[in-house]
Every structure is written in structure tokens, then in C-alpha cells.
C-alpha positions in Angstrom: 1.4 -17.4 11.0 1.9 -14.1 13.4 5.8 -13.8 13.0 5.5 -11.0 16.2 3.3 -13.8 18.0 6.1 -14.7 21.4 8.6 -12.4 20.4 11.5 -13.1 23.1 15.1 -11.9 21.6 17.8 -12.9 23.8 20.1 -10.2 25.4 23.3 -11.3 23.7 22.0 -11.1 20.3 20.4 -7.3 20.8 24.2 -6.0 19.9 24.7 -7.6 16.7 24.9 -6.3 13.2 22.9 -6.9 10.4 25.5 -8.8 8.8 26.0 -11.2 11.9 22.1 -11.5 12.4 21.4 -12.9 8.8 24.8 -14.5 9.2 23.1 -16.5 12.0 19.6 -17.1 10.3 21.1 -18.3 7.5 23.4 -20.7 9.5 20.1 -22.7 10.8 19.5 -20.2 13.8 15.2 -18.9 12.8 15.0 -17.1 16.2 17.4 -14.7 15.6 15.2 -13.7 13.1 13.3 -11.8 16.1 15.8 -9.3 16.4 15.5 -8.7 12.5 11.4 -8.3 13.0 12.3 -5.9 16.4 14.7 -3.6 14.2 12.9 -3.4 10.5 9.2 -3.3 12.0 9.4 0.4 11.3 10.3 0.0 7.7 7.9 -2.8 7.4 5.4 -0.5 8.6 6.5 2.9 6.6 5.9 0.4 3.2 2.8 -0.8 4.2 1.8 2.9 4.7 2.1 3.6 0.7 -0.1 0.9 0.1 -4.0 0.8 0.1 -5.8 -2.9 -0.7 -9.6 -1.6 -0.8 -11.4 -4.3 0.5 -8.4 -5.9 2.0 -6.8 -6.2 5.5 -4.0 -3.7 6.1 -2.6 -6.4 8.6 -2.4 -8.8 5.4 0.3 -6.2 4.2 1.8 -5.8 6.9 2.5 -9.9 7.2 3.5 -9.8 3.5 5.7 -6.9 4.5 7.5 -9.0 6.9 7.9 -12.2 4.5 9.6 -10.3 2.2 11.9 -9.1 5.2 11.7 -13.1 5.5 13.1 -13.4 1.8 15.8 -11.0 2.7 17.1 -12.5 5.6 17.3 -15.8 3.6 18.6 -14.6 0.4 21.3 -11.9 1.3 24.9 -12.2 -0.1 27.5 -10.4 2.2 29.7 -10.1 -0.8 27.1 -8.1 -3.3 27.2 -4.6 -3.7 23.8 -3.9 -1.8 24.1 -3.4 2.1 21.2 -4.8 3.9 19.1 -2.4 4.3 19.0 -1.7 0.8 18.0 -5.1 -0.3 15.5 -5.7 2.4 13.7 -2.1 1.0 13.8 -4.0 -2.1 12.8 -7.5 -0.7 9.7 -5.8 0.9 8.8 -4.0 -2.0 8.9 -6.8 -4.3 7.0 -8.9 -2.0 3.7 -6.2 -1.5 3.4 -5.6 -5.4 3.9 -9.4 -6.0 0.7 -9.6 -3.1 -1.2 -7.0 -4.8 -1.1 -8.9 -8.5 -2.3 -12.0 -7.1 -5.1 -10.3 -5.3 -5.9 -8.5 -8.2 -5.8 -11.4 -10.8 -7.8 -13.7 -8.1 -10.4 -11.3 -7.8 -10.5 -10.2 -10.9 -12.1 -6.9 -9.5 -10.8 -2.8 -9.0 -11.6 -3.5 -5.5 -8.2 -5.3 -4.8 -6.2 -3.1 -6.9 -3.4 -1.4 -4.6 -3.4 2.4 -4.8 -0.2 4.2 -4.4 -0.4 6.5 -1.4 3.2 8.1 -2.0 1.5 11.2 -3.6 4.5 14.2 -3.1 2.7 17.0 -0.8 4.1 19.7 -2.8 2.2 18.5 -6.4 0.7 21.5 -8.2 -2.1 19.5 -9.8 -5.8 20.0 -8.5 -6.3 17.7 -6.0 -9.2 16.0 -7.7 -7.0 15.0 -10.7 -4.4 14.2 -8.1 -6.2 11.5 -6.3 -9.4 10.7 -8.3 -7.5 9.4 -11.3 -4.6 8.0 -9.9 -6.6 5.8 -7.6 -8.3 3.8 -10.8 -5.8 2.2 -13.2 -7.4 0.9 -17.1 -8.0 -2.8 -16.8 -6.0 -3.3 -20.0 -2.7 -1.7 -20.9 -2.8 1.2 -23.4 -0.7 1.3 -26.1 0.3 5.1 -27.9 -2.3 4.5 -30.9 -5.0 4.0 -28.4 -4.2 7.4 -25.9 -6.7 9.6 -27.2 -9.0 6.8 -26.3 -7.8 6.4 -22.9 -8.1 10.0 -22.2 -11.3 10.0 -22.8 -12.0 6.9 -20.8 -10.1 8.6 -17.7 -12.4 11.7 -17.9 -15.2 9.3 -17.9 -14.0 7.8 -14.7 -13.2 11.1 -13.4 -16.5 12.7 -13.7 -18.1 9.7 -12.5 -16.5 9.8 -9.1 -16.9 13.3 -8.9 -20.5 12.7 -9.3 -21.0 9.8 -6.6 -18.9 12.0 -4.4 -19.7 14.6 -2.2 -17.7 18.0 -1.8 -16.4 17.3 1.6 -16.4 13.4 1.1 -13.8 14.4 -2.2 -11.5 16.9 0.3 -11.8 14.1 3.5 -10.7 10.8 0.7 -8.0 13.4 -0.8 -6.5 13.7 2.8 -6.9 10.5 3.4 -4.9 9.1 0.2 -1.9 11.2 1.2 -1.8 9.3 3.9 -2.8 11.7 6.8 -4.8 10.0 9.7 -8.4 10.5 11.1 -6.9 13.6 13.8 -5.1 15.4 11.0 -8.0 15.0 8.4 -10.2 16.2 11.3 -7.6 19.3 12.1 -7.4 20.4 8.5 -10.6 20.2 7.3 -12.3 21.1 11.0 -15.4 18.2 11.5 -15.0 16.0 14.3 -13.3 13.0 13.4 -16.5 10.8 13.9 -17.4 12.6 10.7 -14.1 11.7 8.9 -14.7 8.2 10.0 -18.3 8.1 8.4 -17.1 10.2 5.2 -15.1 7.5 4.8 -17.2 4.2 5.3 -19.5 6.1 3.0 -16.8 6.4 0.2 -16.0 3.2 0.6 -19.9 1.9 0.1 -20.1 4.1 -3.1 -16.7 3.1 -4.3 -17.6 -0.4 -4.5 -20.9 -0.6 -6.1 -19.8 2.2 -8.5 -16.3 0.7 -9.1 -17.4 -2.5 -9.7 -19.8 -1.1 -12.7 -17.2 1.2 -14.0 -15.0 -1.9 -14.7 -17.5 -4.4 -16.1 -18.5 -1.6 -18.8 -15.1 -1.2 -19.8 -14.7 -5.0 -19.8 -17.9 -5.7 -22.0 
């Protein structure tokens, strides 16, 4: 269900707090749950934005954004020592990794694995190792006996997208992780952004016949 589908928030609730809004909702009254969506779509949106499902539906976020906005509203306790705001950050948050685990277990692929886009601007790592790396987790946890192993698995997987990737298709998906759109990848790195847009649907191609055979050796 589309919870923006027929949005209509009555004039007399637009002044209430959060406390009296989710005091309301939780009396029995779902539409003034409207006025929740209308005010904490840009928060719901800002999470979404550090999240990446590759092969999913960024609108699949966004509506598992908004039910845990859902589970906020329904769960809240005036009395605790959390103000709204806080717990709905945390409510959100919880409910896209929660998403992201299912997907990843039901699919049983790297392709559904969420990638953390809240990358600081101001790293001073390469940007290869910042993005190429952090963008594949091990599909079993490492223990410390077994790190020297895992290192060498990472610069495996390392090398191997540095070899399916171009130059420019490496600086475009680097951009693109941080987060920046097509117009600033295009402004930074000066092609048109037709050309982002194709860098990127051919990333995506070799990603996921390459990913795909990354994991099953690793699984075998």
C-alpha cells in the first residue's frame, strides 16, 4: 500500500505537535498519521539516501522507510527518555536494515546486499579502497584467527573489480556511492550526463555477472 496515495491532512491538525499527533494515532485516529508522513518525508527520504539495494527498487525503501515511521508512531512512550524524533530516526533505521537482511537471506545473492552510502567526504583513503571494498561484505563472518585470510580474499575482490572496471567507469561509481547525483557526477568529472547514466547501467551489467561468480567461489 502507497501510504502518500490521497494524502488530505485537515487544517486543524497542521498545528499540532508531535506529541499530540502520535497521541491521536495511537487513540484510534490512522489519518492523522498524514500529518506525520507530510512532516518526516524528509527524514524518510535523507535514510533512504544512505542506502543502496542493487537490484532492488529505491521506492521499496522508501515504503519500508515510512513503516518504520509507522512503527514509531505506534510504539512511542511520551514518558521515555527519547523525544520523537529521536526514536523515529531509530524506528526507520531499524526497519531498512531489518528489510535489507530479509532480502539478503531470500536471495541468497551479493546483489541484494545494501551498501552503505554514508562514506565521510573528507576520508583520506584512495578512493578505490574507499568504495571498491566497502561495497562487497564476506558472505561468512571472520573471526581474528582467520584475518590474514580475509585480507587476502578482499584484495582478491579488489583487484577483480578493478579489472572489470574501467578508469572513468571506477571515478563515475566512486561519485556515485557518495551519494552525488547524475548533474554533479557530470560537473565533476566533465562528460555529459548521458554518459554518467550509461557508465552506470554498464557497471551495473558487469557487477552482476561478476558479483554473482565472486560469491559462489567463495561459497564452494
Amino acid at each position: 500500500m502507497n501510504m502518500l496515495a490521497g494524502v488530505e491532512i485537515r487544517e486543524e491538525k497542521k498545528d499540532l505537535n508531535d506529541e499530540e499527533i502520535v497521541q491521536a494515532f495511537q487513540k484510534g485516529d490512522e489519518d492523522v498519521f498524514n500529518v506525520l508522513i507530510k512532516k518526516y518525508e524528509y527524514l524518510v527520504c535523507s535514510k533512504v539516501k544512505r542506502y543502496f539495494l542493487v537490484g532492488g527498487d529505491r521506492e521499496d525503501l522508501l515504503q519500508e522507510a515510512r513503516l518504520g515511521l509507522y512503527k514509531a508512531a505506534r510504539d512511542f512512550k511520551a514518558e521515555g527518555i527519547s523525544s520523537f524524533r529521536g526514536f523515529t530516526d531509530l524506528c526507520i533505521t531499524r526497519q531498512l536494515i531489518t528489510a535489507i537482511k530479509a532480502s539478503a537471506r531470500q536471495k541468497h545473492s551479493l546483489l541484494n546486499n545494501a551498501l552503505s552510502l554514508n562514506i565521510p567526504r573528507n576520508s583520506k583513503r584512495l578512493e578505490g579502497d574507499l568504495i571498491l571494498m566497502e561495497m562487497l561484505p564476506h558472505p561468512r563472518a571472520v573471526s581474528p584467527e582467520h584475518a590474514t585470510v580475509e585480507k587476502e580474499n578482499k584484495r582478491e575482490r579488489e583487484q577483480k573489480l578493478k579489472e572489470i572496471l574501467s578508469p572513468i567507469e571506477q571515478d563515475v561509481f566512486a561519485l556515485y556511492l557518495k551519494g552525488q547525483t547524475y548533474m554533479q557526477i557530470s560537473q565533476n568529472l566533465h562528460p555529459p550526463q548521458k554518459a554518467v547514466d550509461n557508465a552506470l547501467y554498464r557497471i551495473k551489467k558487469k557487477m552482476k555477472h561478476h558479483m554473482q561468480y565472486l560469491y559462489l567461489q567463495q561459497l564452494s
